[in-house]
N, C-alpha and C positions, 0 to 999 in steps of 0.2 A: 504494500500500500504506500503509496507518495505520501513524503510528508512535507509540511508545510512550514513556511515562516513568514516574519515580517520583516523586511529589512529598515530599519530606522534610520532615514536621510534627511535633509532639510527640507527635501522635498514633502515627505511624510509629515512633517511638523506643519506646514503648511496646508496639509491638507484636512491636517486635523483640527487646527485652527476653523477650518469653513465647515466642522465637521463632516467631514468625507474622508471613508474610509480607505485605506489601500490596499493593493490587492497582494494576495497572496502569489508567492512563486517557491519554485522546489527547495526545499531548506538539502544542503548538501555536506552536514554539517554532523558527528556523532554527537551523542547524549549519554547522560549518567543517569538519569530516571525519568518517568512519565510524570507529564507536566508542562506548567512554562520552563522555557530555555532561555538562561539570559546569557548571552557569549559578548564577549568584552571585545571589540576589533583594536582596539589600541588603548595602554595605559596615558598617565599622564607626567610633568615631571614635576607640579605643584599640588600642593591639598587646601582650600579655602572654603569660607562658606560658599564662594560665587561657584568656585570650579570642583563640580559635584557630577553624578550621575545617578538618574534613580528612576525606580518604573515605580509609582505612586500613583495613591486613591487621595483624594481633599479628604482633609480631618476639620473638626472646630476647638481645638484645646482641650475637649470635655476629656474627664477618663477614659481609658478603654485597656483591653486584654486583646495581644495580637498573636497569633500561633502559627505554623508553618513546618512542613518538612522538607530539609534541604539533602538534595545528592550531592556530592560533591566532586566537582570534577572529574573526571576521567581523561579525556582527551587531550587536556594539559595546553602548553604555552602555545601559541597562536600566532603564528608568523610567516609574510607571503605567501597564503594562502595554504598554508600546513600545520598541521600539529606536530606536536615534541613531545608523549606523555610521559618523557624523561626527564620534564618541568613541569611536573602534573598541579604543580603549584608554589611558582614562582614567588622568590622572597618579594617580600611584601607588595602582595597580593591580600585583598580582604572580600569578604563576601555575605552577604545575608541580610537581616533585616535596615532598612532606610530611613531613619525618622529625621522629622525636619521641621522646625519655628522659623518660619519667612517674617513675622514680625518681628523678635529681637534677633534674629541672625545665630542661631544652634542649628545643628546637625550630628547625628548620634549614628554610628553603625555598628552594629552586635551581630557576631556570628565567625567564621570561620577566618584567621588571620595568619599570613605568614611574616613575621619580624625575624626570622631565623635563616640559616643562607642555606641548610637543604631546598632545594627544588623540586624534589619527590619523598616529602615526608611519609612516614607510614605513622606517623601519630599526629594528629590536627589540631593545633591552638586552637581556641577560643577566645575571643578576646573583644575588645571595642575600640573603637577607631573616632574621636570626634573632634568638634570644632565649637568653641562659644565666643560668643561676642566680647573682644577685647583680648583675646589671648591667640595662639598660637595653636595647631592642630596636635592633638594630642592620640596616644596610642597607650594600650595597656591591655598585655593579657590576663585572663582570669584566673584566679587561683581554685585550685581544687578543694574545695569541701572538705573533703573524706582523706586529706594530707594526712599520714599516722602522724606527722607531727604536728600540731597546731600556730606552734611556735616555729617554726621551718616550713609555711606551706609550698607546695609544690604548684607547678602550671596546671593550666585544666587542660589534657587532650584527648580527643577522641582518638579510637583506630579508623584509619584511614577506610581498613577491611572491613568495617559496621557498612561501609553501602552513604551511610544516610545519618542526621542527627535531627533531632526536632528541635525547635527554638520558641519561645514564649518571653513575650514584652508584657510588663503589666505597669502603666502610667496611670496616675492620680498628680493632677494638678500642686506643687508647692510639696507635695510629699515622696512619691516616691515615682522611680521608671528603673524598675526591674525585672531581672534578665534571667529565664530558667533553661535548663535542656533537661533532653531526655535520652538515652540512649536504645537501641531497638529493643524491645522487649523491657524495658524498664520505666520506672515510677521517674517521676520531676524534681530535681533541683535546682535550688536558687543560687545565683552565683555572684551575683554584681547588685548594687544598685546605688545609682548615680548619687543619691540624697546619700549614703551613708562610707563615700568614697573617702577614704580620709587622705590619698594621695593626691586631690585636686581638691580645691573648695569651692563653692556653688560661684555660678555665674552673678554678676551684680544683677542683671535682668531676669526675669523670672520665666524658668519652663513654660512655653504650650506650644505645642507640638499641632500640627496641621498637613504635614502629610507623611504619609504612612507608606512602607509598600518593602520594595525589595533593591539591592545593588550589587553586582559584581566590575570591581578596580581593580587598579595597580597604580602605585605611587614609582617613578622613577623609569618606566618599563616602555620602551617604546612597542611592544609587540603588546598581542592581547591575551587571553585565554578563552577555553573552550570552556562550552555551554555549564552553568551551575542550574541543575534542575528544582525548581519547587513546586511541588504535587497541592498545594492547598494554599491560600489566606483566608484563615479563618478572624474575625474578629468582633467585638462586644462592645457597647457603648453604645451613648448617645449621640451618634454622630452619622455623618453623609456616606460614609465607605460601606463598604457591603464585600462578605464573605465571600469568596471565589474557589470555587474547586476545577480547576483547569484541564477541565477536561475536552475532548476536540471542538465541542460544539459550544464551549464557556463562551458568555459573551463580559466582552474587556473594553467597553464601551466606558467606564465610568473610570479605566485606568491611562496614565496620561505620563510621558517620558522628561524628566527634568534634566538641565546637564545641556552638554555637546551631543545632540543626535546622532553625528556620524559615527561616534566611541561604540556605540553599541548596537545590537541586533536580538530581537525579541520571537519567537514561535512557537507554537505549540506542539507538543508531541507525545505520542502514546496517551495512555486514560489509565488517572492516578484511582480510577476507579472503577476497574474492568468487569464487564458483564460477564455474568456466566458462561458454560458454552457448549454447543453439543445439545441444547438442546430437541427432546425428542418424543413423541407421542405415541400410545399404544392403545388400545382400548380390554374392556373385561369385563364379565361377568361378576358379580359381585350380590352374592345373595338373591337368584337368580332378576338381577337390575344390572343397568347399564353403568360404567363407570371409565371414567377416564385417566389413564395413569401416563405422568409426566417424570421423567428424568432427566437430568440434567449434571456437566462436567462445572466443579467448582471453580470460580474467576484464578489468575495467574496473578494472587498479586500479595507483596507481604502483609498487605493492612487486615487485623480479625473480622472476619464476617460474622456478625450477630444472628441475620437473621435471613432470609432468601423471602421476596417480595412475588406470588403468584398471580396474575392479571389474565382477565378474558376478554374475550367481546362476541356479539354475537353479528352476521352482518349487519349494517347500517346505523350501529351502536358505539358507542362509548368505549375506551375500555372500564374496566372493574377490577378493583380488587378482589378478591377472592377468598384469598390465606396468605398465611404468613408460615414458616415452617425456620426450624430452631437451623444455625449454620451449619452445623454439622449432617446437615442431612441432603440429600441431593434427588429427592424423591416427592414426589406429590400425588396422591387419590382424587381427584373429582368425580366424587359419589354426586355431587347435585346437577351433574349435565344432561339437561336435555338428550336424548339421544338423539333424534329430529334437528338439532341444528347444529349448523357444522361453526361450533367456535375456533378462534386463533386464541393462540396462548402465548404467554412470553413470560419471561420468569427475572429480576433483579437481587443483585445481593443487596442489602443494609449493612454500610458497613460501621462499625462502633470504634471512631476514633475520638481516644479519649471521653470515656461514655456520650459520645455526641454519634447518634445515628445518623447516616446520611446512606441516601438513595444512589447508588450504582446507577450505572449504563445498563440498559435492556439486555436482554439475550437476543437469539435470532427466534423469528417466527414460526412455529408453527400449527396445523391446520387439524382436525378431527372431521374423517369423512363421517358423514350421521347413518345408524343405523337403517338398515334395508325395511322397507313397510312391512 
């Protein structure tokens, strides 16, 4: 299946200005997970609030909790139209979450950083990257929690091999913008937060944050790097943004490219939330009544399935829900079908990330010839 991207030009910026969309062409490009792909065409050799790059939603200062799972490179350094995944992540390089106050001049990036001169780390800093009005662009990684010494902490890293980390912002005005992960298969820690940093002191102007979203840089680095995948933005508040699950048909209407357009290029690819598969129709007897049994091949994908979502129709109809059937199970009875008409069935995972259920991609279709008169 072709896939697809956006290429971010000036041209693009202009056209989004008149709002008008651009059009898709072959992304020719590899990827680390399903999702949006943000690939970096070229770093920079200065960090300012003005000189930034960031794929953002409008915020209005109010609170809010932002969540996200990032792949992390694979393809690596990004130069005359090649990779190098022998720079899978060029020193200082940074990547991940975008936040930004355009009224007093801050910008915050949290998520994966290289300040270290490996270029293919097998262990990933963590750390933050920012900027406040009146000072100088600052860096710092995170220190590990679970240090045995307290007194001696250690860096935070992930393995490189995990695939994937989650990441979680939680901002409240004047008190706090703190920064959790999660590792696969693991519970949440807190690792940073801005208000109780004792190695910088607060900005004289006061945090509100207004836009929100995602950035992959390079500070110093004439080439770029390849795609950093994010499967989800999730987020909570009172405020204009809205959750996106990036999946091929997401629509990115309300997201909007800050920065030098031509630095980057933005696409979609694969589905952070794949449909079943294999699905397939049989018919039976069942207490000498009509009955319809459905089975079905469980989604390819690492996120827990809760639940498997069963839908019908009959012609000229709606679809319908039907049943719901526990994840683990890959089977379905429709004891209440009509025998006489010939429904379509399709079948969806639920999938339960971070007990937030969310709706998968359909399955494929199919059909029940109706019993003979």
């Amino acid at each position: 299946m072709a896939k697809f991207y956006q290429k971010i030009t000036l041209l693009f910026s202009l056209l989004c200005c008149l709002g008008i969309v651009a059009a898709w062409a072959e992304n020719p490009f590899s990827v680390s997970g399903p999702g949006l792909q943000l690939k970096l065409v070229s770093g920079d050799n200065s960090i300012s609030y003005y000189n930034d790059l960031g794929f953002v939603q409008r915020w209005n200062g109010a609170a809010f909790v932002i969540e996200t799972k990032l792949y992390f490179s694979q393809a690596g350094k990004f130069n005359n139209s090649n990779y190098d995944s022998g720079y899978s992540f060029p020193r200082e390089s940074y990547c991940g979450f975008f936040l930004k106050d355009t009224v007093n001049k801050h910008k915050y990036i949290f998520g994966p950083y290289n300040m270290g001169w490996a270029m293919d780390p097998k262990n990933i800093q963590l750390g933050i990257v920012f900027y406040e009005k009146g000072s100088n662009w600052k860096k710092q990684p995170f220190m590990d929690p679970d240090s045995p010494d307290p007194d001696k902490p250690q860096y935070l890293t992930v393995p490189k091999a995990d695939g994937y980390v989650r990441l979680r912002v939680e901002y409240m005005p004047g008190g706090k913008l703190a920064v959790s992960y999660a590792r696969p298969g693991g519970g949440w820690h807190q690792i940073y937060d801005r208000y109780k940093d004792p190695a910088f002191p607060l900005p004289d102007k006061p945090i509100s944050i207004d836009r929100i979203g995602f950035t992959v840089d390079a500070y110093g680095v004439a080439s770029g790097l390849g795609p950093v995948s994010f499967s989800y933005f999730k987020v909570s508040g009172n405020g204009p943004a809205t959750t996106t699950y990036f999946t091929p048909t997401c629509d990115l209407s309300g997201w909007e490219v800050i920065g030098n357009p031509l630095r980057v290029e933005y696409f979609l690819d694969g589905d952070p939330l794949p449909a079943p598969t294999s699905l397939s129709v049989g018919v039976r007897l069942e207490k000498n009544d009509w009955a319809t049994q459905l089975t079905w091949t469980k989604p390819d994908s690492d996120e827990t399935v809760g639940s498997y979502k069963i839908v019908r129709k009959a012609p000229g109809d709606a679809w319908q829900t039907i049943a719901s059937v526990p994840g683990n199970v890959t089977s379905y009875v429709d004891s209440g079908a009509n025998k006489q008409i010939a429904y379509v069935y399709r079948v969806s995972a639920v999938y339960d990330l971070d007990r937030d259920p969310v709706v998968g991609s359909f399955s494929n279709e199919v059909s029940v010839v109706p019993a003979a008169q």
